[in-house]
VOGU-3710 file (C-alpha; in Angstrom, 3 decimals, decimal comma):
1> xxxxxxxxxx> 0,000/0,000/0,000  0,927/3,364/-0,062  1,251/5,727/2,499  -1,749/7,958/3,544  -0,096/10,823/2,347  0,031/9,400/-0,913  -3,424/7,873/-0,875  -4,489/6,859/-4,652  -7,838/5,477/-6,471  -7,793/3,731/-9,174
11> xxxxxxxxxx> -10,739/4,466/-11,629  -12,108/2,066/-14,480  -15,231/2,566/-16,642  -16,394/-1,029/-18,149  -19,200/-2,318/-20,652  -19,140/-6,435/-20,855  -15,409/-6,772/-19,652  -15,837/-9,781/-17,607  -13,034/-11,427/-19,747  -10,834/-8,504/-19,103
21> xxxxxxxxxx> -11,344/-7,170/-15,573  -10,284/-9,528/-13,075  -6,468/-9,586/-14,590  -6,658/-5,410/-14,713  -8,037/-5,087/-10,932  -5,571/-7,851/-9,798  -2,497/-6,007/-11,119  -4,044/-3,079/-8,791  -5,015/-4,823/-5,692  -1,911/-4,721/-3,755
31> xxxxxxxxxx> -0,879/-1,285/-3,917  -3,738/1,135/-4,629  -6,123/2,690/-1,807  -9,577/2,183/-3,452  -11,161/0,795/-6,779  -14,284/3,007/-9,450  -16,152/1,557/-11,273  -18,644/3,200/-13,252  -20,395/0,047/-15,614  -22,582/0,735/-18,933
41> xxxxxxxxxx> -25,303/-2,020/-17,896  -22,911/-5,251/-18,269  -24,789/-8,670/-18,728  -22,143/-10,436/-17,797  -20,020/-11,189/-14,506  -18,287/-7,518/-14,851  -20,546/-6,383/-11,999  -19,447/-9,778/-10,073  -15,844/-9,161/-10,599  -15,444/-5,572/-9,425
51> xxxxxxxxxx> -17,699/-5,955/-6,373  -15,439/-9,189/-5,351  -12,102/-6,735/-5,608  -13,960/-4,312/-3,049  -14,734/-1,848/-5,909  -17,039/1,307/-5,537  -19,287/0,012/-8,368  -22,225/2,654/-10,123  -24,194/1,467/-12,791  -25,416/4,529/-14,272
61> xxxxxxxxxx> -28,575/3,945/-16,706  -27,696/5,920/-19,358  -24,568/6,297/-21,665  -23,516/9,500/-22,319  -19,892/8,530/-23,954  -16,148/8,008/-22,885  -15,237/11,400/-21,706  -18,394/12,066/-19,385  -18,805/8,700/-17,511  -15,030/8,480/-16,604
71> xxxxxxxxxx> -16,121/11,901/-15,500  -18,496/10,134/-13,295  -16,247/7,866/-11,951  -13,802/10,329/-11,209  -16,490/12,131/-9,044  -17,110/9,045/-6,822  -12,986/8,645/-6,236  -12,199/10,285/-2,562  -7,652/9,620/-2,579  -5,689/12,336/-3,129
81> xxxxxxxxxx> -4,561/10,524/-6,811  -6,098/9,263/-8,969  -5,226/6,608/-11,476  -7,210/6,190/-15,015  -7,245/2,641/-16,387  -9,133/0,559/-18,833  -10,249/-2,824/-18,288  -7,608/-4,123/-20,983  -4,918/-2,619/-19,416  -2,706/-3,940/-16,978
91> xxxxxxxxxx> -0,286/-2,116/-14,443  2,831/-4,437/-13,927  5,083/-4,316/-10,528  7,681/-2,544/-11,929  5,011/0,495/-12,752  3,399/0,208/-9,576  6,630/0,395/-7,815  7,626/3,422/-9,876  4,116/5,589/-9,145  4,527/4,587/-5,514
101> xxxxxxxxxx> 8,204/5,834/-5,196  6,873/8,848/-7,159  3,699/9,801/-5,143  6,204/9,186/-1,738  7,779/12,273/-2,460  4,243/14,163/-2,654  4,813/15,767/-5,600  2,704/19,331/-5,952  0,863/20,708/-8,994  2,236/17,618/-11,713
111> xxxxxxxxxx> 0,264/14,844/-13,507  1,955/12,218/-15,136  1,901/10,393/-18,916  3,211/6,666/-19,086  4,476/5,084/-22,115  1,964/1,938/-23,250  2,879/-0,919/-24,870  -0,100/-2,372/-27,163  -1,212/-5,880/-28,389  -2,646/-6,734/-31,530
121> xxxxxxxxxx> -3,325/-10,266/-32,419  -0,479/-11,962/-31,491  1,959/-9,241/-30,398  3,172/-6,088/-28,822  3,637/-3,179/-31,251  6,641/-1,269/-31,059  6,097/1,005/-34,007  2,594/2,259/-36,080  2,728/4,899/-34,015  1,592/2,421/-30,895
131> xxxxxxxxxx> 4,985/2,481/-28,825  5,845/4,647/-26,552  2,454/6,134/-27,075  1,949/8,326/-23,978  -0,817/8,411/-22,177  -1,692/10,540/-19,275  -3,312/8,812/-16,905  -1,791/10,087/-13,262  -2,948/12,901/-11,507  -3,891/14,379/-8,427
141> xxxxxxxxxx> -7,979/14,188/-7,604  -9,168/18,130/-8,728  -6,578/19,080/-10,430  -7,667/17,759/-13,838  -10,915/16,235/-15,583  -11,558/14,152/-18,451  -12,653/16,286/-22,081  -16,547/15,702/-23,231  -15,416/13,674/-25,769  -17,539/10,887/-27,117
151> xxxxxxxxxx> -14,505/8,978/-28,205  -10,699/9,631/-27,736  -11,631/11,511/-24,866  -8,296/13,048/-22,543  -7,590/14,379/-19,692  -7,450/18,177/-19,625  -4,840/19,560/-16,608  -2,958/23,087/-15,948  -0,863/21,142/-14,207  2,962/20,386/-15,343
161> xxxxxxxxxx> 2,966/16,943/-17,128  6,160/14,599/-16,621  6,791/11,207/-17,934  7,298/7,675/-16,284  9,676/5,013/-17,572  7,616/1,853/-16,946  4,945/1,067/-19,617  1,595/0,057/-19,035  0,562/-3,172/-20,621  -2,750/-2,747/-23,418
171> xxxxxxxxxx> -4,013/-6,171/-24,550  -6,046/-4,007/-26,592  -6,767/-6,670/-29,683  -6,525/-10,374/-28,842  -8,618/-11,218/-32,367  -9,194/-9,583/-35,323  -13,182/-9,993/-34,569  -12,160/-7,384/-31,309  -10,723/-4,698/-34,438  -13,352/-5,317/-36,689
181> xxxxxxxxxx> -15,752/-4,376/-33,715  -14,201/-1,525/-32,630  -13,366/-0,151/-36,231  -17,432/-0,121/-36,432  -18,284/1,516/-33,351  -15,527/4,069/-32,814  -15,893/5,183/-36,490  -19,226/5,552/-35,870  -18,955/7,833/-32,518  -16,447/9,969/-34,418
191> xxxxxxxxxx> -18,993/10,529/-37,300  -21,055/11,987/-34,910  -18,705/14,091/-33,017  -17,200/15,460/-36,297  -20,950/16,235/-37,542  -21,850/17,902/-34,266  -18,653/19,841/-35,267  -19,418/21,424/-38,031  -17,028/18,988/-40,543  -18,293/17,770/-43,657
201> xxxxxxxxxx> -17,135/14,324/-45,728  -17,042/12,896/-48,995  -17,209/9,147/-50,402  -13,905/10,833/-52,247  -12,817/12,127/-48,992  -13,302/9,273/-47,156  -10,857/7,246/-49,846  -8,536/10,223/-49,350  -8,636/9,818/-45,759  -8,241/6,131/-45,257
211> xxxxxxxxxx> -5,266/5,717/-48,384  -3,459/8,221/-45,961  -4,100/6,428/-42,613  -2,293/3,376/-44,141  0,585/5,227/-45,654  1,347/7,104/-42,779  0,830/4,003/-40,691  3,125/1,643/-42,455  5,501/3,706/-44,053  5,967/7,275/-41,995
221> xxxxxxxxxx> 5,737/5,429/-38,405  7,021/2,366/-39,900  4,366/-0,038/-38,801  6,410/-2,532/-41,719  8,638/-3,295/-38,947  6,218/-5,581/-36,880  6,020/-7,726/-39,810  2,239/-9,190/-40,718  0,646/-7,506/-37,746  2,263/-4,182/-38,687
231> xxxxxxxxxx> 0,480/-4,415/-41,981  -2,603/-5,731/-40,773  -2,652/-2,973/-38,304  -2,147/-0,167/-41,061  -5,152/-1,594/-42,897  -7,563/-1,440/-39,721  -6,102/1,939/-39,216  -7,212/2,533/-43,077  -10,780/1,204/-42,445  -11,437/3,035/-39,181
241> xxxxxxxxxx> -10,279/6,011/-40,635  -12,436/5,334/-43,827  -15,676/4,380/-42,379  -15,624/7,274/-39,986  -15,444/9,892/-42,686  -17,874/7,504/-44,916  -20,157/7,555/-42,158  -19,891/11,353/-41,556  -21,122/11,344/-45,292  -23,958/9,343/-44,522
251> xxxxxxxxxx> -25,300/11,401/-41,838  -24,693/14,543/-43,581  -27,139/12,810/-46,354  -29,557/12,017/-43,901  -29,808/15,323/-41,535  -28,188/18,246/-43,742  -25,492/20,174/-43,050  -24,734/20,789/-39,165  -24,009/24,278/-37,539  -21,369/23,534/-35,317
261> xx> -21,769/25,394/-31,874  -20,296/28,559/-31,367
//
């Protein structure tokens, strides 16, 4: 544990993670001060899991996207820190011992990024753009919130931001079903927040787009170097990128142009 005056909670938000969750909340267990967790209406054992670990759990009935219920969960953590994690993320020893030798020396008015290492289908990516990849995820409790994002939602601090050394584990894809899932409903939350924005697409566009996700994928951040699942990454990079401008185009067809707010 750590000491009280470095008192930290760790916050998850989870939708059906039952096959995820009880690896993520056992790599927190031993060394953080209390457990969020703020779940979407699971039907399976996610519920289960969390309560087992001792977790705060809310079950809010409503889903209002990424960026507004870790919002929520942040409200219910009481530590001084606070830790953000998904439920396909793990924190190994070596991290945990680094944030507790950090938060020892009470640091004042600084959040912290960690590198993460990602999965995808057989291995961890060390290029694509998907190593170090910095994430900030440490900070302490009022000092920052999450952004209203729908999707890719951050954390928005004044405070000064400083890296740590130990990555995070992200078994982010285990099967290319997981991709093709995501690439489908991420795509389609971005539509949406880039038509409530005021952007406009193209089915030309959306070629555009997606040719450059996979060039700049494979070639400019050299995804080539992970071998097949480099490629295969840059191509569900491509189609992600694709369908979300595809489906901006869609909506745009459907509801008009949008006046984004002012």
């Amino acid at each position: 544990m750590t000491t009280p005056s470095a008192t930290i909670s760790a916050i998850v938000i989870t939708r059906n993670e039952g096959h995820n969750l009880e690896e993520c909340l056992s790599s927190l267990k031993n060394w953080v001060n209390e457990i969020v967790v703020v779940d979407s209406q699971s039907a399976d054992d996610t519920v289960n899991i969390a309560k087992r670990f001792g977790a705060i759990v809310s079950q809010p009935a409503d889903w209002p996207g990424f960026g507004p219920q870790k919002n929520r969960a942040l409200a219910l953590a009481t530590c001084e820190w606070v830790l953000s994690i998904d439920a396909d993320e793990r924190v190994p020893p070596e991290l945990a011992a680094e944030i507790q030798d950090i938060l020892m020396h009470n640091p004042q008015n600084t959040a912290y990024e960690i590198p993460r290492l990602s999965w995808y289908c057989g291995k961890f990516m060390r290029h694509g753009g998907w190593h170090p990849d910095f994430v900030l995820r440490l900070f302490r409790r009022g000092s920052a919130a999450f952004s209203q994002d729908l999707v890719h939602e951050k954390i928005v601090t004044q405070a000064k931001v400083q890296a740590l050394n130990t990555s995070l584990l992200h078994y982010s894809f285990r099967t290319f079903s997981q991709v093709l899932d995501k690439v489908d409903r991420y795509s389609s939350a971005s539509a949406q927040q880039l038509y409530a924005r005021g952007k406009t697409s193209s089915v030309g566009k959306a070629v555009r787009h997606g040719l450059w996700a996979f060039i700049r994928t494979y070639v400019f951040k050299a995804a080539w170097r992970d071998g097949p699942q480099g490629l295969a990454l840059a191509v569900s990079n491509a189609e992600g990128t694709y369908y979300r401008y595809l489906k901006l185009w869609l909506i745009q067809q459907e509801r008009g142009p949008c006046q984004p707010p002012h």
